[in-house]
C-alpha positions as CSV (number, residue, x, y, z in Angstrom):
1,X,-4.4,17.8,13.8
2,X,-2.9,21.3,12.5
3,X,-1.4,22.1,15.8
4,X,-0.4,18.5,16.6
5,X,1.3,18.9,13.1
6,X,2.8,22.3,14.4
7,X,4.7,20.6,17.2
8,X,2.6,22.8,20.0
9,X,1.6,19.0,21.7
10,X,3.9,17.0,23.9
11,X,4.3,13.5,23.5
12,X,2.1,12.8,26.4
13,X,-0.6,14.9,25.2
14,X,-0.1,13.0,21.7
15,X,-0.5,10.0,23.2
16,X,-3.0,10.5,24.8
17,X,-5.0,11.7,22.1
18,X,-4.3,8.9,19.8
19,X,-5.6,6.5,22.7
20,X,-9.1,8.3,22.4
21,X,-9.0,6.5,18.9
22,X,-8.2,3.1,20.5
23,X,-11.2,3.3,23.0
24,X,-14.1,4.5,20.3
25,X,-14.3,3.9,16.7
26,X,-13.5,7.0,14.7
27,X,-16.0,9.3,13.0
28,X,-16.0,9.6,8.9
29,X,-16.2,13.4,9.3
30,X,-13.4,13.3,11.5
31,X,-10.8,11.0,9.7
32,X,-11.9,13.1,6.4
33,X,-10.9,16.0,8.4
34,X,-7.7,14.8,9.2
35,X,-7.1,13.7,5.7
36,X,-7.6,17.0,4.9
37,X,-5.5,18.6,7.8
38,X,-2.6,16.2,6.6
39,X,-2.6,17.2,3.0
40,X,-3.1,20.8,3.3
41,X,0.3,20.8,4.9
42,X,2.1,18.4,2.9
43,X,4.6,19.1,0.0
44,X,2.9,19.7,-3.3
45,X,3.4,17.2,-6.2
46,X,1.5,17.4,-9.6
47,X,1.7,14.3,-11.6
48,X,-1.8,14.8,-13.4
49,X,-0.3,13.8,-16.7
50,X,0.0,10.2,-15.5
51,X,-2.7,8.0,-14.9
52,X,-1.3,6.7,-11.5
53,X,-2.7,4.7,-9.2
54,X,-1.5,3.5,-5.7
55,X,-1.8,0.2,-4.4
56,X,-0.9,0.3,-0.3
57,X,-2.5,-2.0,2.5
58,X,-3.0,0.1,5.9
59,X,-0.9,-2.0,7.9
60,X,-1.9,-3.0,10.9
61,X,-2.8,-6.4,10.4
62,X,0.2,-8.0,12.7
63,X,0.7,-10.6,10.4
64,X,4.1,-9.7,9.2
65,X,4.0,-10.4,5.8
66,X,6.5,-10.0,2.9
67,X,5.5,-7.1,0.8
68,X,3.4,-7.8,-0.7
69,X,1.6,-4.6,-2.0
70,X,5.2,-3.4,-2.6
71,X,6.1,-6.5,-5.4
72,X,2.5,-6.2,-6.8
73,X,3.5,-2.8,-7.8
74,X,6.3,-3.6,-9.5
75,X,4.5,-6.1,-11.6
76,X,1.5,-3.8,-12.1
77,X,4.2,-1.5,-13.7
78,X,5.9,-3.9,-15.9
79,X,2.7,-4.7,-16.9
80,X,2.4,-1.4,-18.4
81,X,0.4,0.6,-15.7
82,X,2.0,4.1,-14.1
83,X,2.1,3.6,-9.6
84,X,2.9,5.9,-7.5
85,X,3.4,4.7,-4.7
86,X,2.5,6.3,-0.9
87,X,4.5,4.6,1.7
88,X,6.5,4.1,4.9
89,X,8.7,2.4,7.4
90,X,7.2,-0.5,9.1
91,X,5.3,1.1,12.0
92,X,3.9,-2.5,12.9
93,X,5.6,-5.4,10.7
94,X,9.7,-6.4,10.5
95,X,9.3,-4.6,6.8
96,X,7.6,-1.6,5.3
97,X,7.8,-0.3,1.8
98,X,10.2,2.1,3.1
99,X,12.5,-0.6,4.8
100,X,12.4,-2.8,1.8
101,X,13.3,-0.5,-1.0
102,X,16.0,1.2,0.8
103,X,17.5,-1.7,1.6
104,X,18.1,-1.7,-2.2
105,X,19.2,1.2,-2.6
106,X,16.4,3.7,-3.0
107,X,17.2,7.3,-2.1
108,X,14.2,8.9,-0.9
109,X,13.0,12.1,-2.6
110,X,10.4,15.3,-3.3
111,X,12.1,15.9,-6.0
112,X,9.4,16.1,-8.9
113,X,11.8,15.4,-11.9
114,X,13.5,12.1,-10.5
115,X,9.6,11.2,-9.6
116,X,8.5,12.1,-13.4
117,X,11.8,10.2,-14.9
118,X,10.9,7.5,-12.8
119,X,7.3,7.4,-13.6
120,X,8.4,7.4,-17.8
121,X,11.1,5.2,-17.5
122,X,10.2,2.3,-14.6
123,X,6.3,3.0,-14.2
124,X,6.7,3.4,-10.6
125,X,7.1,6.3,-8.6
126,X,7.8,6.4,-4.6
127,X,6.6,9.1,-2.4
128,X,8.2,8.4,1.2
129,X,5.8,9.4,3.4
130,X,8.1,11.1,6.3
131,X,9.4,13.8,3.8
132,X,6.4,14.4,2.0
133,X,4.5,15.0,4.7
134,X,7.0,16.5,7.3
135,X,4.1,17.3,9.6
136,X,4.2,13.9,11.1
137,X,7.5,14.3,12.2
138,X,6.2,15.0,15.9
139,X,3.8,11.7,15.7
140,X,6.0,9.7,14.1
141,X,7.7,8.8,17.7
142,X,4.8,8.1,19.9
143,X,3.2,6.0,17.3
144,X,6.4,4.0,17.0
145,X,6.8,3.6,21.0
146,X,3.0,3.0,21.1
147,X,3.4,-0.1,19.5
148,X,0.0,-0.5,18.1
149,X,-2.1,0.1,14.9
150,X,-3.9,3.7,15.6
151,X,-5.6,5.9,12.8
152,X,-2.5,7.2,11.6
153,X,-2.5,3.8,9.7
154,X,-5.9,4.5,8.5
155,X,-5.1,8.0,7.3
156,X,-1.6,6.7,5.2
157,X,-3.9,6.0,2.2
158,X,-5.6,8.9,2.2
159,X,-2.7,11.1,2.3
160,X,-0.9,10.7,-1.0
161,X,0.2,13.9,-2.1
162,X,-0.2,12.7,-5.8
163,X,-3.9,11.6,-4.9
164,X,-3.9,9.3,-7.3
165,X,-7.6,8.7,-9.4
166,X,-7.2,4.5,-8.8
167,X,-7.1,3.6,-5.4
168,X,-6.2,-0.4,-4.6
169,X,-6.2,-0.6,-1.0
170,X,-5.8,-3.2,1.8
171,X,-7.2,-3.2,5.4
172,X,-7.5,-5.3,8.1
173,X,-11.1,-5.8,9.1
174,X,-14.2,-5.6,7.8
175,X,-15.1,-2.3,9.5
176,X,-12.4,-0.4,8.3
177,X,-13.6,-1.9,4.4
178,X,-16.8,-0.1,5.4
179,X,-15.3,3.0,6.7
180,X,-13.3,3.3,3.6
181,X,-15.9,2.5,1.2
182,X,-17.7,5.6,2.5
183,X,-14.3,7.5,2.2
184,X,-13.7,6.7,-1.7
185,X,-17.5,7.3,-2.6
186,X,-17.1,10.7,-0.6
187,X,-13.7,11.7,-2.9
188,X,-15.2,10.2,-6.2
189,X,-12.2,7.7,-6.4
190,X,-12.5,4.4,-8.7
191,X,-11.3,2.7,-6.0
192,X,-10.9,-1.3,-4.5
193,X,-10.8,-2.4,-0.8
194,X,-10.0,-5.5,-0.2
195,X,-9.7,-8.0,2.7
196,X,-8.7,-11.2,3.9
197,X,-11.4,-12.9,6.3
198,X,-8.7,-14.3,8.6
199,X,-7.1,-10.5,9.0
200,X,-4.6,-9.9,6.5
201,X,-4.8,-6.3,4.8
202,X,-4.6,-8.2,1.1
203,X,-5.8,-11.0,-0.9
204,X,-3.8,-13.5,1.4
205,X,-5.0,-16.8,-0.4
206,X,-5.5,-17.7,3.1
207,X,-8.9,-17.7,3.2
208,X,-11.9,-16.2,1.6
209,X,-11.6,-12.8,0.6
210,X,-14.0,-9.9,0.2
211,X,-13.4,-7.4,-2.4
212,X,-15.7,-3.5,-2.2
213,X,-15.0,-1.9,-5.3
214,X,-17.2,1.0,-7.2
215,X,-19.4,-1.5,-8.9
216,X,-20.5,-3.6,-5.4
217,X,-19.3,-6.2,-3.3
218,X,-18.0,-9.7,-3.6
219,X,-16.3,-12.6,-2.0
220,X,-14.2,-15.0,-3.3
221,X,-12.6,-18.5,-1.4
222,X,-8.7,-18.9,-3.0
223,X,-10.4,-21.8,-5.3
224,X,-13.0,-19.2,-7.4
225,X,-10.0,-16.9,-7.8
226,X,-7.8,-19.6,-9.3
227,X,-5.9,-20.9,-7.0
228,X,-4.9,-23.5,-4.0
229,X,-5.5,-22.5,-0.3
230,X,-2.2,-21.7,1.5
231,X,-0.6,-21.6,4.9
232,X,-0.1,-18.3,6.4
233,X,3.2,-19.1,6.8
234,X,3.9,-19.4,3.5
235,X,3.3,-15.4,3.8
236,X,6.0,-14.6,7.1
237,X,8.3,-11.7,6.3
238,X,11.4,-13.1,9.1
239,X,12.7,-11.0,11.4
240,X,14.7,-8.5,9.5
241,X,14.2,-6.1,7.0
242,X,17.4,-8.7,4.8
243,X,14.7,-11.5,5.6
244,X,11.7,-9.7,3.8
245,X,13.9,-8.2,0.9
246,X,14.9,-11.8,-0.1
247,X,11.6,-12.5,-0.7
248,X,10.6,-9.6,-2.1
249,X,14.0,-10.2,-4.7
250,X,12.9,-13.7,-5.0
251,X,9.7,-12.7,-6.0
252,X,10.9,-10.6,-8.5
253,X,12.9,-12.7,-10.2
254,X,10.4,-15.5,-10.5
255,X,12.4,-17.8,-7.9
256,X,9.7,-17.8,-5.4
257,X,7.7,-20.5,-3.7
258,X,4.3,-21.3,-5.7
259,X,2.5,-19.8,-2.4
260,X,4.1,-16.2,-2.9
261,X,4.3,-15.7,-6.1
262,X,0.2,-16.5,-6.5
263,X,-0.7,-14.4,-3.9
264,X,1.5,-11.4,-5.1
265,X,0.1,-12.1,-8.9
266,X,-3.4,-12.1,-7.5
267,X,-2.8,-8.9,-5.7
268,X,-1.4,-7.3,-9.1
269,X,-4.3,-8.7,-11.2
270,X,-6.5,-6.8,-8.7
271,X,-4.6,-3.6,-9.1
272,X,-4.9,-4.2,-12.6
273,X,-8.6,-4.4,-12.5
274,X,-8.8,-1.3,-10.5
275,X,-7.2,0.8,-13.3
276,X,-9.7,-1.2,-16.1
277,X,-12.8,-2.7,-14.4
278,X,-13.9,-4.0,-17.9
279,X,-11.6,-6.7,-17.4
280,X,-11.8,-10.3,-16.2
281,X,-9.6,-11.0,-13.2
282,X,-8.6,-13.8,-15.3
283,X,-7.2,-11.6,-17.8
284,X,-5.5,-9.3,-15.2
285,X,-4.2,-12.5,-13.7
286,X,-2.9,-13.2,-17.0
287,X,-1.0,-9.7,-17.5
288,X,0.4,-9.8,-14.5
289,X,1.9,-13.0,-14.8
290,X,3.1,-12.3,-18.0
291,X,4.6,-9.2,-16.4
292,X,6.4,-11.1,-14.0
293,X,7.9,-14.0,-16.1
294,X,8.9,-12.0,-18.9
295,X,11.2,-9.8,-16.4
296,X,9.4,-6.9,-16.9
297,X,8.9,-6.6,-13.2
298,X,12.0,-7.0,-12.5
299,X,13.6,-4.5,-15.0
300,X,11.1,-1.7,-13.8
301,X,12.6,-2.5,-10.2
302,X,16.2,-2.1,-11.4
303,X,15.1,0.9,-13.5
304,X,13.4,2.6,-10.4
305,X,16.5,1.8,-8.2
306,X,18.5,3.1,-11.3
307,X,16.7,6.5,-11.0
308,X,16.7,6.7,-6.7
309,X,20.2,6.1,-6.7
């Protein structure tokens, strides 16, 4: 991974060793050891003196959602709870966190004052993945003509420089919620994994849900969380990054369909948990909501634009 990082690799020879990963299951030694690879080479960022947690799905689900994860955050926030945020460009979807938030305006950054403003004034921080860890450069290209999910999305969480204490984290099958469940007991992480029986990397309302957190596991139909089963395409992102932002906005402003704004809130309440375990997911379901119609989601949003401007 160090000298893939270095550039000494062709894109063939790349390639060719991301297949490996496509033909065998990966090892829990070895993805730790490319966690490990990935950081030691990443740009430095100490943001100890906030209690941050990130909340990121792995991608990879090929459902093209909204974003999801990204709008939970920014209720999460303006409920009062610091994120920093670890993403990227859409690798395998219309719209990744990356795509959506620039589209706003966001100005990507390392630097660690705008991130500490941002983190006092919005609750939300974003660390873009591409310049924090510039080692990917070289991958970044094969994965993207690849076309497919490959550990690279499996790593993303793993590799926030901030390394957040409170992990909330989506995946896309039930494997990878083992693999990662092995991960976060390894790092000591309060951690939740979460996935959507019918693929989706989030509480998709969709279908029943399981949910692996420190404490054990669960699994809940849409009904036992609260709310009514909805179509998956109630979740589609369209076919541009303007098609997902719209909904994100919408979202935001609390002038989305029933169908999105439940599943975002449930997502957020989740997040919420994650950060205080002691609570009900109906009172996290509660603060999130509150979050959202009272604007405070939305303000953090314009604050953290403010700030990345």
């Amino acid at each position: 991974m160090t000298n893939m990082a270095a550039g000494l690799y062709n894109e063939a020879q790349i390639a060719a060793f991301i297949s490996v990963y496509l033909m065998r299951s990966i090892e829990l030694d070895e993805i730790i050891g490319f966690r490990d690879a990935l950081l030691s080479m990443a740009v430095k960022i100490d943001l100890s003196d906030f209690p941050i947690m990130d909340i990121v799905g792995t991608g990879g689900d090929g459902k093209n959602t909204f974003n999801i994860s990204t709008a939970a955050c920014f209720v999460v926030a303006g409920a009062g709870y610091d994120v920093a945020k670890h993403g990227n460009y859409g690798a395998t979807s219309v719209s990744g966190s990356s795509n959506v938030l620039e589209y706003f305006g966001a100005k990507f950054t390392t630097d660690v004052s705008v991130i500490k403003q941002s983190l006092d004034s919005s609750g939300f921080a974003y660390l873009h993945a591409p310049i924090f860890n510039p080692a990917m450069k070289h991958v970044a290209p094969v994965r993207k003509n690849l076309g497919v999910r490959t550990f690279f999305n499996m790593l993303g969480p793993l590799i926030n420089p901030a390394q957040p204490k409170y992990q909330c984290l989506g995946v896309y099958s039930l494997k990878m919620m083992r693999l990662y469940s092995y991960i976060y007991q390894r790092l000591g992480a309060q951690y939740t994994i979460v996935h959507s029986l019918d693929g989706y990397d989030e509480i998709s309302l969709t279908d029943t849900t399981k949910i692996v957190n420190n404490a054990g596991e669960y699994v809940y139909t849409p009904e036992e969380l609260g709310y009514n089963k909805i179509a998956q395409e109630s979740l589609w992102g369209g076919e541009t990054v303007y098609d997902a932002a719209t909904v994100f906005m919408l979202v935001l402003e609390n002038k989305a369909t029933i169908a999105q704004i439940d599943t975002v809130i449930i997502n957020a309440a989740l997040a919420i948990q994650t950060r205080c375990p002691l609570k009900s997911i109906d009172e996290c379901k509660d603060e999130a909501l509150k979050s959202l119609q009272s604007g405070a989601a939305l303000k953090a949003f314009k604050k953290f634009i403010e700030i990345y401007n």
